[in-house]
C-alpha positions in Angstrom: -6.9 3.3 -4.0 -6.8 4.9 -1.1 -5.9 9.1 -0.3 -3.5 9.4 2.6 -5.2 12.8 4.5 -2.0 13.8 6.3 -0.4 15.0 2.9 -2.7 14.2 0.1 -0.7 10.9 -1.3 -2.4 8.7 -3.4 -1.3 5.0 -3.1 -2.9 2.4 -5.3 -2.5 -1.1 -5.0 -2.1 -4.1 -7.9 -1.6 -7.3 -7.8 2.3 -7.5 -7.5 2.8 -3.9 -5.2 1.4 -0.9 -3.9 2.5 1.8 -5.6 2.2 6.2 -4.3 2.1 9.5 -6.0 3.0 12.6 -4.0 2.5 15.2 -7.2 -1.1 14.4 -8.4 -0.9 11.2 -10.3 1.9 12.3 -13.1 4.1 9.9 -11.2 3.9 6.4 -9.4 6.7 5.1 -7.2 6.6 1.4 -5.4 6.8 1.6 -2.0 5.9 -2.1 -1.6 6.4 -5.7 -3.5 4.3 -8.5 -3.0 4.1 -12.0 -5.1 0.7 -11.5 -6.1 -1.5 -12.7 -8.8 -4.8 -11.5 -10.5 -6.5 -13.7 -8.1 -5.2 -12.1 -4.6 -6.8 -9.5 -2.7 -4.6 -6.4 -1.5 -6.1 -3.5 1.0 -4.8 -0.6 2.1 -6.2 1.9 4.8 -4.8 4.9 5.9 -6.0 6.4 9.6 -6.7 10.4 10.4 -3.1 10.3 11.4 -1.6 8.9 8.5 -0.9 5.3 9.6 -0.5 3.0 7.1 -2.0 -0.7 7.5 -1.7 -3.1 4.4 -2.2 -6.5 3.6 -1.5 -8.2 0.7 -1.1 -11.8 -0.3 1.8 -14.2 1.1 1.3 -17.6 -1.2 1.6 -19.3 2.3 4.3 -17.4 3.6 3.2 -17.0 7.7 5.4 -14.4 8.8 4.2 -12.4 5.9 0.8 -10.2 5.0 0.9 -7.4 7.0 2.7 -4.3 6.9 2.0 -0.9 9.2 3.7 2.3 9.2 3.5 4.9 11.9 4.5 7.8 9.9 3.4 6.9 6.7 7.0 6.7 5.7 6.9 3.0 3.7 
């Protein structure tokens, strides 16, 4: 879980997508799928200026595993 502190979003990441809540938790939308499993590792960090940086598993996949957004717009 990590608190975006731009706007206050909550995102949460699982083991098949990252999922964000703009109204306090009552709500969870996906933002991102990944093929995951219990066994993968996802992390998300979010800078002072609300940049988005994730990686998330790829099941070999090389041109996959990262994702970054400027605006925190995903």
């Amino acid at each position: 879980m990590v608190i975006d502190p731009t706007n206050g979003s909550l995102y949460v990441a699982t083991y098949n997508g990252l999922f964000r809540t703009k109204y306090g938790g009552n709500s969870f939308a996906k933002v991102l799928h990944f093929q995951g499993g219990e066994d993968k590792l996802v992390e998300v960090s979010i800078t002072s200026t609300g940049r988005i940086y994730v990686t998330f598993p790829t099941d070999g996949e090389p041109s996959k595993g990262f994702f970054t957004s400027a605006d925190g717009d995903i």
